[in-house]
Each structure stands twice: as structure tokens, then as C-alpha cells.
PDB file of N, CA, C and O in Angstrom:
ATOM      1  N   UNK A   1      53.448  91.572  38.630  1.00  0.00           N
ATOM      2  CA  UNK A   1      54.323  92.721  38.789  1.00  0.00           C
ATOM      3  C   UNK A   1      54.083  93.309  40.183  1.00  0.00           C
ATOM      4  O   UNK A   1      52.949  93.562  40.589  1.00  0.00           O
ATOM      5  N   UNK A   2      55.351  93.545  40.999  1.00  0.00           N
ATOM      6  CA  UNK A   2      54.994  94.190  42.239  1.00  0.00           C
ATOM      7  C   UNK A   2      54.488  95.713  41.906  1.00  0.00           C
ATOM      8  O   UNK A   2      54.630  96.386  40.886  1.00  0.00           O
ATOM      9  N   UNK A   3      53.866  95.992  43.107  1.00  0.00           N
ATOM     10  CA  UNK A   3      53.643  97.723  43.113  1.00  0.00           C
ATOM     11  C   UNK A   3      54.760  98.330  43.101  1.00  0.00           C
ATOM     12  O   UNK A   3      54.451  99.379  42.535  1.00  0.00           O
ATOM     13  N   UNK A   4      55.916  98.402  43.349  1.00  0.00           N
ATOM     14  CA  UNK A   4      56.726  99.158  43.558  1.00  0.00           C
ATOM     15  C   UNK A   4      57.503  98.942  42.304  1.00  0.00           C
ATOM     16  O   UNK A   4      58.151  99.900  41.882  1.00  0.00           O
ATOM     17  N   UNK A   5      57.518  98.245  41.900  1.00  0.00           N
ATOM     18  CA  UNK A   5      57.998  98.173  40.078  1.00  0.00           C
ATOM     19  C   UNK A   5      56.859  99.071  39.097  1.00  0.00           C
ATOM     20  O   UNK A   5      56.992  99.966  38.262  1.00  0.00           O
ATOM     21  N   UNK A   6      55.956  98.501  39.537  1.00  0.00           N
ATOM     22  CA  UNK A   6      54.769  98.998  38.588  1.00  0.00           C
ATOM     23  C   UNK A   6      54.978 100.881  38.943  1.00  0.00           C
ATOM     24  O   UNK A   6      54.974 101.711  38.034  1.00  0.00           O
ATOM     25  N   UNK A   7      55.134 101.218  40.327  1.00  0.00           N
ATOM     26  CA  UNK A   7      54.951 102.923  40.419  1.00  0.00           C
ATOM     27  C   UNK A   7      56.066 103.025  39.677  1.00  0.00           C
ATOM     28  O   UNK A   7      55.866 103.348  38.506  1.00  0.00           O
ATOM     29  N   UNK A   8      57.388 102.816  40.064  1.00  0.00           N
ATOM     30  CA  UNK A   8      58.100 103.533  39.150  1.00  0.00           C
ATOM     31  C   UNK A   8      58.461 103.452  38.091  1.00  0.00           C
ATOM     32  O   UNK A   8      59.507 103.933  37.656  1.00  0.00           O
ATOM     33  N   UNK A   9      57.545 102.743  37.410  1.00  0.00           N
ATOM     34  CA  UNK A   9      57.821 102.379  35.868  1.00  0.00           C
ATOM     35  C   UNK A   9      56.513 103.929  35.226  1.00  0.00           C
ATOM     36  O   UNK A   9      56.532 104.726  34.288  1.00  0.00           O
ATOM     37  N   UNK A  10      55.617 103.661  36.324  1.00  0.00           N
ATOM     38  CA  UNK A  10      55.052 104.743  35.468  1.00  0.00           C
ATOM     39  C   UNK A  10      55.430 106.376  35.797  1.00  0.00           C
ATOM     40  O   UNK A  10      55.039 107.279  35.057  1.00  0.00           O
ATOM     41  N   UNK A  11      56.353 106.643  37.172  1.00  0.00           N
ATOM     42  CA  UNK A  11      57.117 107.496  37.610  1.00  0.00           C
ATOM     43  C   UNK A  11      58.022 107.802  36.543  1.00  0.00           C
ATOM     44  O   UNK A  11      58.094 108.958  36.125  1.00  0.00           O
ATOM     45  N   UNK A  12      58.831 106.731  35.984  1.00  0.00           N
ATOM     46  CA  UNK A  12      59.836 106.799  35.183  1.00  0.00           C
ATOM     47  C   UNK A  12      59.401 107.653  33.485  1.00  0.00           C
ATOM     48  O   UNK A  12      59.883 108.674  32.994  1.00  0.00           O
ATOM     49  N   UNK A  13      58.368 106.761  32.975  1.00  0.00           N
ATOM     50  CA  UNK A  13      57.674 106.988  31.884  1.00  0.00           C
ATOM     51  C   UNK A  13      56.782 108.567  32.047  1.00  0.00           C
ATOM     52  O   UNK A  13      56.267 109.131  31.081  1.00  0.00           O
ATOM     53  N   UNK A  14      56.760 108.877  32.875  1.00  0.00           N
ATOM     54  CA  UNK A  14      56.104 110.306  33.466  1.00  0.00           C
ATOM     55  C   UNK A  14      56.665 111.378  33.448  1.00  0.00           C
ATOM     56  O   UNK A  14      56.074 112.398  33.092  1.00  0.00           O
ATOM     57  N   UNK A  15      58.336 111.361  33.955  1.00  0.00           N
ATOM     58  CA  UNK A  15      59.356 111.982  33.744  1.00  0.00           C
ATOM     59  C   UNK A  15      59.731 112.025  32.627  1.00  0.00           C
ATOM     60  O   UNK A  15      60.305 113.104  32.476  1.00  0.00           O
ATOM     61  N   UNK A  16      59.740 111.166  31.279  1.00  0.00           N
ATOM     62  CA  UNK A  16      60.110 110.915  29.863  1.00  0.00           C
ATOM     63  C   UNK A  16      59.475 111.939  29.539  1.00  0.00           C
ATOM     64  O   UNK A  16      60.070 112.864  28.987  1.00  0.00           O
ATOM     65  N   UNK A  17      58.113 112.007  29.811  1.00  0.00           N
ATOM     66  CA  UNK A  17      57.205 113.396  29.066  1.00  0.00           C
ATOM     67  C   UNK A  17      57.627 114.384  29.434  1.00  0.00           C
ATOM     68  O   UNK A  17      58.213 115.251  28.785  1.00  0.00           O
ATOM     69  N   UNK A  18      57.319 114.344  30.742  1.00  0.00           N
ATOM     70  CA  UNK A  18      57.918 116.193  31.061  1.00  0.00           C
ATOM     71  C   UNK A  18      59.622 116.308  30.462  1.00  0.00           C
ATOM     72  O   UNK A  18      59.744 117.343  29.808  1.00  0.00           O
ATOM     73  N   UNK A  19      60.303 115.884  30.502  1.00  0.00           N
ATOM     74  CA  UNK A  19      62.093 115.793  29.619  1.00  0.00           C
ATOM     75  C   UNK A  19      61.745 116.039  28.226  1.00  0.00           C
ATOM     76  O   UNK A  19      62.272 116.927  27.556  1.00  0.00           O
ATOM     77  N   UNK A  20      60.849 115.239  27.801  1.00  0.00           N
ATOM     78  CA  UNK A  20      60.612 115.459  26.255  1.00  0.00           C
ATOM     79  C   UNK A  20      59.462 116.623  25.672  1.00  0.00           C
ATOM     80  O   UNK A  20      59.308 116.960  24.498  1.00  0.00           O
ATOM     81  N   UNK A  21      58.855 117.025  26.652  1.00  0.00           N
ATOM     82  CA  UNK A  21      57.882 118.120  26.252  1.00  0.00           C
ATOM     83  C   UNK A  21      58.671 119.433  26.977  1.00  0.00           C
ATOM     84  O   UNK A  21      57.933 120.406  26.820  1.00  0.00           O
ATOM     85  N   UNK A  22      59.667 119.751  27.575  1.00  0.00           N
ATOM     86  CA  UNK A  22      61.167 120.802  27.598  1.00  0.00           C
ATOM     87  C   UNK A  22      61.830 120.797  26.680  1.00  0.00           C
ATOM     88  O   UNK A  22      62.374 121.828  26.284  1.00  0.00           O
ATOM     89  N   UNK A  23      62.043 119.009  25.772  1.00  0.00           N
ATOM     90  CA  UNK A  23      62.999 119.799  24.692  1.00  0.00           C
ATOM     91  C   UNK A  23      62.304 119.906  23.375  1.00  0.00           C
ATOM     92  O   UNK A  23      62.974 119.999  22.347  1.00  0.00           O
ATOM     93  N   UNK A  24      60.966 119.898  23.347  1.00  0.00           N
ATOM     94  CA  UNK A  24      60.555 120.155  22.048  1.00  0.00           C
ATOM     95  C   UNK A  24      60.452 121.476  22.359  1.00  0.00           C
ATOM     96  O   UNK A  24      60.935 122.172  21.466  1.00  0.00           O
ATOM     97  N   UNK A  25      59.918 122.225  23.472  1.00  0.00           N
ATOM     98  CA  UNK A  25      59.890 123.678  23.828  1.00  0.00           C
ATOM     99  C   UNK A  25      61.403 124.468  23.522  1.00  0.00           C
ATOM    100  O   UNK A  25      61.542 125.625  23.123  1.00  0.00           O
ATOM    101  N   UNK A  26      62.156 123.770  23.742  1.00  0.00           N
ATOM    102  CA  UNK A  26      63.837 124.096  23.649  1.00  0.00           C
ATOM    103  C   UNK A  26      64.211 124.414  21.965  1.00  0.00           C
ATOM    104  O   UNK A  26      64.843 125.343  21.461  1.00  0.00           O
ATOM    105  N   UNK A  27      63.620 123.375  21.427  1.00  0.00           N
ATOM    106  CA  UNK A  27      63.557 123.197  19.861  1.00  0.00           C
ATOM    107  C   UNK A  27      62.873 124.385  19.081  1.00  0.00           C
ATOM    108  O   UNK A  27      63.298 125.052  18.138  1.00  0.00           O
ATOM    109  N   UNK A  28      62.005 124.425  19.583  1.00  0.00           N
ATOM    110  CA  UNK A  28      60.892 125.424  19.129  1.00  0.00           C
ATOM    111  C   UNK A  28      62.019 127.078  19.225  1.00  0.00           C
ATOM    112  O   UNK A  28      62.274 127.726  18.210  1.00  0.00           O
ATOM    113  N   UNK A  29      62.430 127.394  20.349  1.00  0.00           N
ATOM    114  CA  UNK A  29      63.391 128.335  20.786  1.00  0.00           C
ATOM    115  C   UNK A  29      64.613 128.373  19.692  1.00  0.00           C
ATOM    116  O   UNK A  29      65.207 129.294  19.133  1.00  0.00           O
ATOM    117  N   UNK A  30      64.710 126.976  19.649  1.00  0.00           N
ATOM    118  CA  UNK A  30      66.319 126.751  18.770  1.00  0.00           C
ATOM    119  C   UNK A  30      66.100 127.205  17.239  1.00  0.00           C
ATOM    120  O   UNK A  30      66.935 127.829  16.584  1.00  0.00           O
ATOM    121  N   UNK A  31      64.490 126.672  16.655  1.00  0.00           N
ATOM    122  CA  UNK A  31      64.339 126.825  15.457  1.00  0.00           C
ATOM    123  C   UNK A  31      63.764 128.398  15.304  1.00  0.00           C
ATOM    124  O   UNK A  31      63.174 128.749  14.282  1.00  0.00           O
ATOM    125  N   UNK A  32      63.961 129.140  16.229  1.00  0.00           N
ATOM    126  CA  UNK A  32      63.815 130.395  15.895  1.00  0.00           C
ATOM    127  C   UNK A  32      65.259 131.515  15.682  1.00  0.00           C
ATOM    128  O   UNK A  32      65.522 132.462  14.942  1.00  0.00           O
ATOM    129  N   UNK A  33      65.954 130.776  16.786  1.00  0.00           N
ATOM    130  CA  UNK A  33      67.018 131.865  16.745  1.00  0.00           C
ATOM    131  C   UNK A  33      68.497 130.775  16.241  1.00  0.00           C
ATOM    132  O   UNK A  33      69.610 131.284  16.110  1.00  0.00           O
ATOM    133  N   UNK A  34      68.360 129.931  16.110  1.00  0.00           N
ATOM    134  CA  UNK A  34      69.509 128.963  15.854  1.00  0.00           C
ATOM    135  C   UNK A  34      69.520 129.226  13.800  1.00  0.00           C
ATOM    136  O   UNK A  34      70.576 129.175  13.168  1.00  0.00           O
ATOM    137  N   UNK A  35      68.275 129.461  13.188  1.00  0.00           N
ATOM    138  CA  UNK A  35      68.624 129.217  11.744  1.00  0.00           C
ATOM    139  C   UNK A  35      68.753 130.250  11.267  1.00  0.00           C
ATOM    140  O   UNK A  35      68.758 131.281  11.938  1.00  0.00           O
ATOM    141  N   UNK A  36      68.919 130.213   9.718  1.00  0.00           N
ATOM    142  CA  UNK A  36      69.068 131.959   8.848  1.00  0.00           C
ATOM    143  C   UNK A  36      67.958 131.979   8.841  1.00  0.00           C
ATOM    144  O   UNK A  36      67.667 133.061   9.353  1.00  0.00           O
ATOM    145  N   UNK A  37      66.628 131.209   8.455  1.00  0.00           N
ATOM    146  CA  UNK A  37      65.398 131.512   7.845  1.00  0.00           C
ATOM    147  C   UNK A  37      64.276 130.325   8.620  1.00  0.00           C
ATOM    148  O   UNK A  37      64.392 129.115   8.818  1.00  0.00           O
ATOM    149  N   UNK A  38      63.304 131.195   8.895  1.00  0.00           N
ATOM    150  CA  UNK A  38      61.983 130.563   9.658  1.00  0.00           C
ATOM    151  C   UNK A  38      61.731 129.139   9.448  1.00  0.00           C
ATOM    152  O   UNK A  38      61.259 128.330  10.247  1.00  0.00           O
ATOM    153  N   UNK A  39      62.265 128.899   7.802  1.00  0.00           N
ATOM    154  CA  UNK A  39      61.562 127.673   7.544  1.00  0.00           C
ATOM    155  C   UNK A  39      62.078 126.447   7.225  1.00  0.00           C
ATOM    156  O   UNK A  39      61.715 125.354   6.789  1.00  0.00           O
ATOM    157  N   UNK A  40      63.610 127.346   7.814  1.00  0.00           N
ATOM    158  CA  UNK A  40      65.067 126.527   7.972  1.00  0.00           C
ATOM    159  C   UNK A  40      65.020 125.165   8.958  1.00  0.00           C
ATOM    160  O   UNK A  40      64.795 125.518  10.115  1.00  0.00           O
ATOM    161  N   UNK A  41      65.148 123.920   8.845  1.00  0.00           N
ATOM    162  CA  UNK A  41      65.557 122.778   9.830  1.00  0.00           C
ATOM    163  C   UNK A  41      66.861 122.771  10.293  1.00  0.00           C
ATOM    164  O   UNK A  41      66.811 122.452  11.481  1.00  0.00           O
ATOM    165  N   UNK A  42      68.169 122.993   9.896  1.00  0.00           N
ATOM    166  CA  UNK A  42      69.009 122.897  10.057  1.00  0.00           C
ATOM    167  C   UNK A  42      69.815 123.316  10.852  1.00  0.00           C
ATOM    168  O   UNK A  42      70.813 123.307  10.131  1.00  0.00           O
ATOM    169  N   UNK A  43      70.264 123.804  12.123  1.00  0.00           N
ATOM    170  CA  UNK A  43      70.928 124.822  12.961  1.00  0.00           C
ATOM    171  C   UNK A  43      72.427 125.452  12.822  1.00  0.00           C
ATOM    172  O   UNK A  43      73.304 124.687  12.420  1.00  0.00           O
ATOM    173  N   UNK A  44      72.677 126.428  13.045  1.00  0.00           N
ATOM    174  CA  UNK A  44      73.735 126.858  11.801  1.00  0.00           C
ATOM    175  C   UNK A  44      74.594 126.658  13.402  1.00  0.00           C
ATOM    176  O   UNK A  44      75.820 126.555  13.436  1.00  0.00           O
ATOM    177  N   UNK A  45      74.034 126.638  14.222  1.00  0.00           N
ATOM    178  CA  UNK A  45      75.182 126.698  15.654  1.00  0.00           C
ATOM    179  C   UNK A  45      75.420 125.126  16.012  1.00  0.00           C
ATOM    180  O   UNK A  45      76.181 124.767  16.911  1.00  0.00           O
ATOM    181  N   UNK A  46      74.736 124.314  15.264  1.00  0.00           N
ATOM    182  CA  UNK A  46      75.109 122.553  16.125  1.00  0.00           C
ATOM    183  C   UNK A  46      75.122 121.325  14.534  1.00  0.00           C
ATOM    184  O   UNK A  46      75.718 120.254  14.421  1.00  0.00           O
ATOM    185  N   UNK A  47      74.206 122.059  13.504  1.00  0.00           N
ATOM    186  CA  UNK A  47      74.566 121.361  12.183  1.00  0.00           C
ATOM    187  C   UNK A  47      73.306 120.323  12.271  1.00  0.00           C
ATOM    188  O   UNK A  47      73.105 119.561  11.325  1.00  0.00           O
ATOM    189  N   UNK A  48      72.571 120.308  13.271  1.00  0.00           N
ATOM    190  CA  UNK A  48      71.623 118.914  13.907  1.00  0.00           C
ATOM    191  C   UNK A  48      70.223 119.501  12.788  1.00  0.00           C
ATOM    192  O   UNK A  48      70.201 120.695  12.488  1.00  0.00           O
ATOM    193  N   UNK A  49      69.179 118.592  12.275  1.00  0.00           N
ATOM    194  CA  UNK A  49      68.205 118.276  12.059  1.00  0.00           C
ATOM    195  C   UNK A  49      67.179 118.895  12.948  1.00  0.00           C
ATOM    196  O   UNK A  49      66.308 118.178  13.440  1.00  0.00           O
ATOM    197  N   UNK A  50      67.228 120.372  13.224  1.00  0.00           N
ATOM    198  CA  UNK A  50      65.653 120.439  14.481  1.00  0.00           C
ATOM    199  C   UNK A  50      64.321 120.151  13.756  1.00  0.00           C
ATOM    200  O   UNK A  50      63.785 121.227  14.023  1.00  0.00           O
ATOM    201  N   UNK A  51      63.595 119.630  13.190  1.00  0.00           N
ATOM    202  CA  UNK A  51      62.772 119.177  12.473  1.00  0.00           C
ATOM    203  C   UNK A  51      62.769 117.663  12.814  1.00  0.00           C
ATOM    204  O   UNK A  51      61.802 117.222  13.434  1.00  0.00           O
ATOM    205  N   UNK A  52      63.419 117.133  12.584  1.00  0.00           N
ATOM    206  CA  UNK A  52      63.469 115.957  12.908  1.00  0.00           C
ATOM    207  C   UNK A  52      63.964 115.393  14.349  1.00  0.00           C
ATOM    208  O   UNK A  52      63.686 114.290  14.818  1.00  0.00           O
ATOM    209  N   UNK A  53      64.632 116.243  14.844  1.00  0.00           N
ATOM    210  CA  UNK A  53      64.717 116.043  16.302  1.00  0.00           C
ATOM    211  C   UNK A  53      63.216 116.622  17.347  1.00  0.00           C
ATOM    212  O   UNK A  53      62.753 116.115  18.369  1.00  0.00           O
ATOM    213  N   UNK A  54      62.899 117.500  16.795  1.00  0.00           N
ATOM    214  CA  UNK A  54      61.097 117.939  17.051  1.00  0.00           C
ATOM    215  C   UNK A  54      60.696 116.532  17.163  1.00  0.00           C
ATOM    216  O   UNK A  54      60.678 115.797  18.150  1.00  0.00           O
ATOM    217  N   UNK A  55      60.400 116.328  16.013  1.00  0.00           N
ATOM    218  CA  UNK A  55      59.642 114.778  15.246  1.00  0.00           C
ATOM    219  C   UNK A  55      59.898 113.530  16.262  1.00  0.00           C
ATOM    220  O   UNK A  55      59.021 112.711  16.533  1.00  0.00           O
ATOM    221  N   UNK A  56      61.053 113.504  16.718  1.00  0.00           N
ATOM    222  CA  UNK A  56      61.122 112.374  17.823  1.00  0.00           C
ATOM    223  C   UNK A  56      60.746 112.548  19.048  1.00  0.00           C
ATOM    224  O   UNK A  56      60.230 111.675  19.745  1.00  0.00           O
ATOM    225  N   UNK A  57      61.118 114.334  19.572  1.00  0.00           N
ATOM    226  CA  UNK A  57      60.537 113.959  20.500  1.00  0.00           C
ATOM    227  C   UNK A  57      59.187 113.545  20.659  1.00  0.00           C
ATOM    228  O   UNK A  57      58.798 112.688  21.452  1.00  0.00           O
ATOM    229  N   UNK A  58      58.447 114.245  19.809  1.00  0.00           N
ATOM    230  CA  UNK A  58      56.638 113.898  19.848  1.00  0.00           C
ATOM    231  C   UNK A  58      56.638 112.958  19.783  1.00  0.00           C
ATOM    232  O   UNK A  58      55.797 112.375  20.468  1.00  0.00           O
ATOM    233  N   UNK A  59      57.468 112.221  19.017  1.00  0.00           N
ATOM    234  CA  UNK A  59      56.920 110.439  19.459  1.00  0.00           C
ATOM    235  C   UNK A  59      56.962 109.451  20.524  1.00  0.00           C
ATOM    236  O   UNK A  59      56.437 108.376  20.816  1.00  0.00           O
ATOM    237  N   UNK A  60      58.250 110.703  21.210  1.00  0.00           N
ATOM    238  CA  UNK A  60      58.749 109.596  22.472  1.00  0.00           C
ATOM    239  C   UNK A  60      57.789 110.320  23.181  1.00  0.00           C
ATOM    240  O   UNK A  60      57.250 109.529  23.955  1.00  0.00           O
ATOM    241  N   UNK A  61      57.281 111.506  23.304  1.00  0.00           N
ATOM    242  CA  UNK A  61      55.480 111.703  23.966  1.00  0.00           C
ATOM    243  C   UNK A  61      54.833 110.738  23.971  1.00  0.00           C
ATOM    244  O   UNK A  61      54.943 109.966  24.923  1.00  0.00           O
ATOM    245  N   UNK A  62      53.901 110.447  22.863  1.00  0.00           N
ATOM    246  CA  UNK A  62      52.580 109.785  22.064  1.00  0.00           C
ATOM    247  C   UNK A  62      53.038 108.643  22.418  1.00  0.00           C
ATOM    248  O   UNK A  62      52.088 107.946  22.773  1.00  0.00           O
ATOM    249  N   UNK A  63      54.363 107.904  22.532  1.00  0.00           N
ATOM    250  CA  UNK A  63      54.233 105.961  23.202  1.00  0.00           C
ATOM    251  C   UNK A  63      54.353 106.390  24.496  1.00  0.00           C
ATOM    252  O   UNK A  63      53.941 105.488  25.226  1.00  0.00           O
ATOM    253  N   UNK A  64      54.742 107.395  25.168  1.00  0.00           N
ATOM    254  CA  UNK A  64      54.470 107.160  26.474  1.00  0.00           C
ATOM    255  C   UNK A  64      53.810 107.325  27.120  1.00  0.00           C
ATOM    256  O   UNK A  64      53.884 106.991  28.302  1.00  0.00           O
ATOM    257  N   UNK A  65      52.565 108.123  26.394  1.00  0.00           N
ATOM    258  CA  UNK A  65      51.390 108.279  26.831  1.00  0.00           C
ATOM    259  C   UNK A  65      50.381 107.331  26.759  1.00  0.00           C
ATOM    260  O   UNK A  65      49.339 107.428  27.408  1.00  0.00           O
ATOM    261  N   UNK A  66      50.679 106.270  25.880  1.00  0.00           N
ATOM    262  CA  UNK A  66      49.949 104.962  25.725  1.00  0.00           C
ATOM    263  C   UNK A  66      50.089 104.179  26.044  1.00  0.00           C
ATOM    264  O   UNK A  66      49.262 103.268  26.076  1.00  0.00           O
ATOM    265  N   UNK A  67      51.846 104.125  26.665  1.00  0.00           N
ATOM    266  CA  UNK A  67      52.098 103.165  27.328  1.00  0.00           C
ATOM    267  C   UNK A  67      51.260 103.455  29.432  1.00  0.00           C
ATOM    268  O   UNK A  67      50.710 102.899  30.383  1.00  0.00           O
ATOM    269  N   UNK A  68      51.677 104.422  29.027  1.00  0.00           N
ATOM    270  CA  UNK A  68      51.220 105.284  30.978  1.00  0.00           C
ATOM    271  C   UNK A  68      49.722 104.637  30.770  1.00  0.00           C
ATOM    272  O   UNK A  68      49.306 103.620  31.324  1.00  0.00           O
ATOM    273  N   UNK A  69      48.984 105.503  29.804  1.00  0.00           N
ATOM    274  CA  UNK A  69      47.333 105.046  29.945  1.00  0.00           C
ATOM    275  C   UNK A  69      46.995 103.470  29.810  1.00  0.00           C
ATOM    276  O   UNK A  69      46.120 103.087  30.586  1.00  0.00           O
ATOM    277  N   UNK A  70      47.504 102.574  29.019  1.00  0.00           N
ATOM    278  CA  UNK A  70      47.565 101.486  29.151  1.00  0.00           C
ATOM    279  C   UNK A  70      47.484 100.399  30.259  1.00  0.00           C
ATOM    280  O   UNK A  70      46.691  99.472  30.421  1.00  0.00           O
ATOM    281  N   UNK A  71      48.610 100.834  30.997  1.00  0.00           N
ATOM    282  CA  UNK A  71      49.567 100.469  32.171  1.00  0.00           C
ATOM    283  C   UNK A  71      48.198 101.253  33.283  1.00  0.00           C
ATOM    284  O   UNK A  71      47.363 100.651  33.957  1.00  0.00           O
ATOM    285  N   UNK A  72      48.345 102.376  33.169  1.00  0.00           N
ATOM    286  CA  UNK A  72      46.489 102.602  34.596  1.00  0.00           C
ATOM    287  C   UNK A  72      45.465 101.857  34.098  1.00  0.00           C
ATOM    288  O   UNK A  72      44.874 101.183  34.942  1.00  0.00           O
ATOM    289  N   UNK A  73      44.917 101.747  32.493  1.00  0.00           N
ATOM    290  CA  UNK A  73      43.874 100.659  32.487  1.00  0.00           C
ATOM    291  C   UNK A  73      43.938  99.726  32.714  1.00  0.00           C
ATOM    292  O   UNK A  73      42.871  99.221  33.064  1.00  0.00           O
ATOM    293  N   UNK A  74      45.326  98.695  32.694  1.00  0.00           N
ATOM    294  CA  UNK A  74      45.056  97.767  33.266  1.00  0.00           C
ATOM    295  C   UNK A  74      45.507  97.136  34.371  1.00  0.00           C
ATOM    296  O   UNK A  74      45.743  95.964  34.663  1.00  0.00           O
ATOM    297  N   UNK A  75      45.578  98.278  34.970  1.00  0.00           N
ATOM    298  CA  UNK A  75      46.749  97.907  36.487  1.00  0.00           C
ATOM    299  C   UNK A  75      46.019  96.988  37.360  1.00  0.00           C
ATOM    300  O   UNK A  75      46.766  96.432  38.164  1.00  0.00           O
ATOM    301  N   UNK A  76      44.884  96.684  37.440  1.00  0.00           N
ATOM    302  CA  UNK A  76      44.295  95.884  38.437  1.00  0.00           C
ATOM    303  C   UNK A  76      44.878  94.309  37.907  1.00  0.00           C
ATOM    304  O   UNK A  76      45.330  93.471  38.688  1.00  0.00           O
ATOM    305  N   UNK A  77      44.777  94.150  36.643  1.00  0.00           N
ATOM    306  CA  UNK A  77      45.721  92.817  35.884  1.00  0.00           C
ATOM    307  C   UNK A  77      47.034  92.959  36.073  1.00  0.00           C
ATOM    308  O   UNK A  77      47.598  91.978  36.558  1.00  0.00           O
ATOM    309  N   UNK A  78      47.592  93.764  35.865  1.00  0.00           N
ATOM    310  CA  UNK A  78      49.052  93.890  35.930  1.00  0.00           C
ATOM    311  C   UNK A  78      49.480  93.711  37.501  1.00  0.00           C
ATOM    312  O   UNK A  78      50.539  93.114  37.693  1.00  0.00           O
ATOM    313  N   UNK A  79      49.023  94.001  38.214  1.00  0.00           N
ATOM    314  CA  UNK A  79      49.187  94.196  39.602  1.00  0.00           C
ATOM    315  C   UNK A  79      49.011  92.196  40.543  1.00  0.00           C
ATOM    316  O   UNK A  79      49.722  91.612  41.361  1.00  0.00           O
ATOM    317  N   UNK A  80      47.706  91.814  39.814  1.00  0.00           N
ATOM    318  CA  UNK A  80      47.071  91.099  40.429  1.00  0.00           C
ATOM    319  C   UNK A  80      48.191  89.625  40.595  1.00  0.00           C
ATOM    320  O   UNK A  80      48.116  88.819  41.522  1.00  0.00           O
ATOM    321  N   UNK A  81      49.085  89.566  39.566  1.00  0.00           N
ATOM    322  CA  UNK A  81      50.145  88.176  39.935  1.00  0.00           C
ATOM    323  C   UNK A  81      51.108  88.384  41.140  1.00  0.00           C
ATOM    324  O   UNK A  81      51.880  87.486  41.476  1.00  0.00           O
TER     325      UNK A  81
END
């Protein structure tokens, strides 16, 4: 893998977090003033799942954080072809 593939793959995957750790913050906002009741998922202004849209983003966090840490542990291999 060249370097310049390799930076912006982890440039790219870097930006995924910060995008996805804004809209769980966004969510968090939404599931306060978007439902009738605290413990409501549902948004009475878009009809969407915020519970489960929460739920993804954290996941698209947690692989890209394993993929990023991964990708620095083994960049001296990844790099070396």
C-alpha cells in the first residue's frame, strides 16, 4: 500500500468519527426536544427511530476505531510492499 493511500484512508476513517460523534451529540439534542416523553425513541418531527439511529452511530465509531488502531499497529507491514 502506498503512503498516500494509506494517510488518507486513515484521514478518511478519522473524519467518520468526528461526523459520527456530531450526530450522536445531535441525537442526544433530538431525543430531548424532538419526543413527547424522555423515554420516547421515536421523533414526533421526522417519525425516525433515534434509539436506533444512536445505536449505529456508536458502531460506525467502535469499527473505526479498530480499524484506525489496527491500520497504526500495523503500518510498518502495511506500508512495507
Amino acid at each position: 500500500m502506498r503512503r498516500a493511500v494509506y494517510h488518507a484512508i486513515i484521514s478518511i476513517l478519522i473524519l467518520v468519527i468526528l461526523v459520527s460523534v456530531i450526530g450522536v451529540l445531535s441525537t442526544y439534542v433530538s431525543l430531548k426536544y424532538e419526543t413527547g416523553n424522555p423515554k420516547d425513541c421515536i421523533s414526533v418531527v421526522t417519525g425516525r427511530d433515534l434509539c436506533l439511529w444512536m445505536k449505529t452511530q456508536k458502531i460506525i465509531i467502535i469499527a473505526c476505531l479498530i480499524v484506525v488502531t489496527g491500520m497504526v499497529s500495523f503500518r510498518n507491514k502495511l506500508l512495507k510492499s
